[in-house]
C-alpha positions in Angstrom: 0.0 0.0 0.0 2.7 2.7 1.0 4.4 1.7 -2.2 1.4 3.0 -4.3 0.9 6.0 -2.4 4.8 6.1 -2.8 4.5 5.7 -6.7 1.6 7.9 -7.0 2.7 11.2 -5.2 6.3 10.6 -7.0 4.4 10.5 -10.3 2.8 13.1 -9.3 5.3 15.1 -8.8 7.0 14.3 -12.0 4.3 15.5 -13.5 4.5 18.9 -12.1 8.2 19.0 -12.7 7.8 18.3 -16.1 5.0 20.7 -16.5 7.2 24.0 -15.1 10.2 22.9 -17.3 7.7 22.5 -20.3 6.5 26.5 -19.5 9.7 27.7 -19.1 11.4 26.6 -22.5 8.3 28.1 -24.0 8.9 31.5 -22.0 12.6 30.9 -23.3 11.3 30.1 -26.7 9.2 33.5 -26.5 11.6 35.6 -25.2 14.5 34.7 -27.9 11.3 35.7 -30.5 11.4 39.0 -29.2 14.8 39.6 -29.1 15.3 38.9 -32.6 11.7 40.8 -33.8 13.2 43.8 -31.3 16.9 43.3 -32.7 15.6 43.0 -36.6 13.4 46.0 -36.3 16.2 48.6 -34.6 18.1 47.1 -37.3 16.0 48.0 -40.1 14.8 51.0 -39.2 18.7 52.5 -38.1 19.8 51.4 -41.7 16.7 53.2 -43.0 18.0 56.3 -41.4 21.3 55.4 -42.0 20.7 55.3 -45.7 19.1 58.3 -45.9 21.8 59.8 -44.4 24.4 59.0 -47.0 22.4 60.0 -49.5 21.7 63.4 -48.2 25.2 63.7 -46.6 27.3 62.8 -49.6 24.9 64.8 -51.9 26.8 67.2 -53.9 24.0 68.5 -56.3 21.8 69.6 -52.7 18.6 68.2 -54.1 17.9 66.1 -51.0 16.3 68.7 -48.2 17.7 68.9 -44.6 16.1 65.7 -42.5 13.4 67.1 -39.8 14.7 68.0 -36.0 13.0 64.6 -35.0 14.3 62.5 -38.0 16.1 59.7 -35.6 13.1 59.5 -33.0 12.3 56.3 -34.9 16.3 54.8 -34.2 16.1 55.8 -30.5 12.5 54.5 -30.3 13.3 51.3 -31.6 16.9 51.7 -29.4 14.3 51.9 -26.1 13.0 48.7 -27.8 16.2 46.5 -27.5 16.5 47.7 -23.6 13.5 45.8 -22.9 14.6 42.6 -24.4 17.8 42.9 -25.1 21.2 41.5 -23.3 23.1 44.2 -21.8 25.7 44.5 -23.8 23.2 44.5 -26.9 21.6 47.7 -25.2 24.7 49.2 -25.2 25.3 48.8 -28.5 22.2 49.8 -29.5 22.8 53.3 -28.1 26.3 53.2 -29.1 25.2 52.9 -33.1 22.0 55.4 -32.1 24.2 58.2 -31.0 26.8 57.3 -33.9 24.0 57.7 -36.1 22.9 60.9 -34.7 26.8 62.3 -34.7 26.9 61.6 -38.7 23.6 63.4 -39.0 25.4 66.2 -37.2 28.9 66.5 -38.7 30.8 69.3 -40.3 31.5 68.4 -43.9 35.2 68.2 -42.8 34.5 65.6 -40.1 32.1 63.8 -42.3 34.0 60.9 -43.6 35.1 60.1 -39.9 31.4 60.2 -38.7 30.2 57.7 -41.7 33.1 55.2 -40.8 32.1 55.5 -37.0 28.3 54.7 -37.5 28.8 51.9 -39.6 31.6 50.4 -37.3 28.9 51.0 -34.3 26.6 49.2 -36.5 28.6 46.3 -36.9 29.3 46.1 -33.5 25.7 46.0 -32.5 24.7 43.5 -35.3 27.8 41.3 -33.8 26.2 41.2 -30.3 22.9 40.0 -31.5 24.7 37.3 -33.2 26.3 36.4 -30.5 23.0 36.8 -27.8 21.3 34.3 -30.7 23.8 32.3 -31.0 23.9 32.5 -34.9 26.8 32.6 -37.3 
């Protein structure tokens, strides 16, 4: 008798065990689906602006207009983004390449050059840390 009670409450509690283990690699599972939706979208949208940039930068004919005072809300936006999901060190990078971004925007023609080569190497930083937060490539 004490050996079915015995059998029981151990299965029981198997079951359980297996039950929170089951819920947390599905919390895993959701979590590392936000980080890369969070880490794909900053990425998308800094490019975007990062584009745009160059083009309006390295214009020498001036047909492109001056980008709005609030042009990189968007970057810093989706920067906020990665801070809620993100690994600290990806955070870090994320504001790194933001205010890279927003120094570019900002440079003297003579600095320019200097500026471009600093947002795109804070770029690459940040697109190194999520490989390395998702374990990919």
């Amino acid at each position: 008798m004490i050996g079915v009670v015995l059998g029981g409450v151990l299965g029981g509690g198997g079951q359980i065990v297996a039950g929170i283990l089951q819920e947390k690699r599905r919390h895993q599972q959701w979590l590392r689906e936000r980080q890369v939706d969070v880490y794909q979208t900053f990425i998308t949208e800094w490019r975007k602006h990062y584009d745009a940039l160059v083009d309006y930068v390295f214009d020498d004919l001036g047909i492109v207009g001056e980008p709005p005072e609030d042009y990189l809300v968007p970057v810093f936006a989706r920067a906020d983004d990665v801070e809620i999901f993100g690994s600290q060190a990806a955070i870090a990078a994320a504001k790194v390449a933001s205010k890279r971004l927003m120094t570019f925007w900002g440079a003297q023609r003579a600095s320019r050059e200097e500026k471009h080569a600093g947002a795109k190497e804070a770029m690459t930083e940040f697109t190194n840390q999520v490989r390395r937060d998702l374990r990919v490539g």
